[in-house]
N, C-alpha and C positions, 0 to 999 in steps of 0.2 A: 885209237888209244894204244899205246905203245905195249909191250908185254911184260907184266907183271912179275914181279920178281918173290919168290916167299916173302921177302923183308918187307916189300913195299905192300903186301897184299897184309901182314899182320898187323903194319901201323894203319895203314886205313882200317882192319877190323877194330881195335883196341881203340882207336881216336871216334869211330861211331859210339861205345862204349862210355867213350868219355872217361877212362880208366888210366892210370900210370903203368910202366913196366914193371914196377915193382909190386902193384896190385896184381897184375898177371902172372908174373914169375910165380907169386906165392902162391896163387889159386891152383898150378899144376904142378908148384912142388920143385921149382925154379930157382935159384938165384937172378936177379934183378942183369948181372953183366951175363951171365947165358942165355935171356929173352932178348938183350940190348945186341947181343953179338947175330942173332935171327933174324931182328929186324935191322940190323944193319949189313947184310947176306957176309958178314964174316966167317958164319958157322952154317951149319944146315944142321934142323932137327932131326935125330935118330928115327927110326921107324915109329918109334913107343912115343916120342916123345910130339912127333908128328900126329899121331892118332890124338894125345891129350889135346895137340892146340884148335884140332877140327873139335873135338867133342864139346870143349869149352867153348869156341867160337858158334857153335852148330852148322858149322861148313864140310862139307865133305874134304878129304887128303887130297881129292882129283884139284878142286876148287886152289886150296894152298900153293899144289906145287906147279900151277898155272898150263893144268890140260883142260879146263875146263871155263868156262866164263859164270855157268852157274852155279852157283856155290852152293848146290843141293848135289851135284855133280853127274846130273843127269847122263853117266855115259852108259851106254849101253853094258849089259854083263857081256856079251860076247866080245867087247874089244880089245883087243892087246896093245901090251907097252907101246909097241911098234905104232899102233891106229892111234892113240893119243899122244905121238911124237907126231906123228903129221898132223895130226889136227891142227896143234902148237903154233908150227911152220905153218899151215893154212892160213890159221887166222892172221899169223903175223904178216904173210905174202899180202893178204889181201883185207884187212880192216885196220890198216894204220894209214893214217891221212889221209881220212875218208873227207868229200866234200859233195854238196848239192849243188850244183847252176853256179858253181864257184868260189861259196861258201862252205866254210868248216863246218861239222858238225860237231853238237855241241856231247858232251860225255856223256849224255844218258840215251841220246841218238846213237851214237859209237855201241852202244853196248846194244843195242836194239838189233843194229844192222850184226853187229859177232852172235848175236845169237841165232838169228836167221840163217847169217851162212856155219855154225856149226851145225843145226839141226839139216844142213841140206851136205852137210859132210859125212855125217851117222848115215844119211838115207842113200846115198851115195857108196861108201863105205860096204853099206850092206847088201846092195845088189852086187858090187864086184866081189865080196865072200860069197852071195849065194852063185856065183856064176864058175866058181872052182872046182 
């Protein structure tokens, strides 16, 4: 699965939802063309405003801005900006055009396999910090 873009990670939230942008803009206080410009990556939300679209969606900021795959944002408190820029690049290097015996897999396999190899990049991760 390719890497997530904020834009394309909001409209998937919003469309499980089942909600308009102009439903969303208003719940956090929006204009309808300042959500539409997020989900179309013409803009990036502010700090403040990034924090409303997690709390609304109940996703973590990490989830949003695509360092994370779970949208709880399971990254560890010790990691830095730096460890969830490579993760990023991890997952991108290695869980895009994933296939079995030569077969594609299907998106909810994709998201199986990113999450196995994040949690063995936290665990990883964390033996080369305990080792400095």
């Amino acid at each position: 699965m390719p890497e997530r873009q904020i834009g394309e990670r909001l409209k998937a939230l919003r469309s499980e939802l089942n909600k308009t942008q102009e439903e969303i803009a208003k719940s956090i206080g929006l204009s309808r063309a300042q959500y539409s410009h997020f989900e179309n990556n013409r803009n990036e939300p502010d700090s403040s405003t990034l924090v409303k679209l997690a709390n609304f969606y109940q996703v973590s900021t990490d989830y949003l801005l695509g360092n994370t795959i779970d949208r709880n944002g399971h990254t560890p408190s010790w990691a830095t900006n730096d460890d969830k820029k490579d993760l990023k690049r991890f997952l991108e290097d290695n869980a895009n055009g994933m296939t079995y015996g030569g077969e594609g897999l299907t998106d909810e396999e994709q998201k199986q396999v990113r999450r196995v190899l994040e949690g063995l990049f936290w665990d990883k991760q964390k033996q080369k910090n305990n080792r400095k």
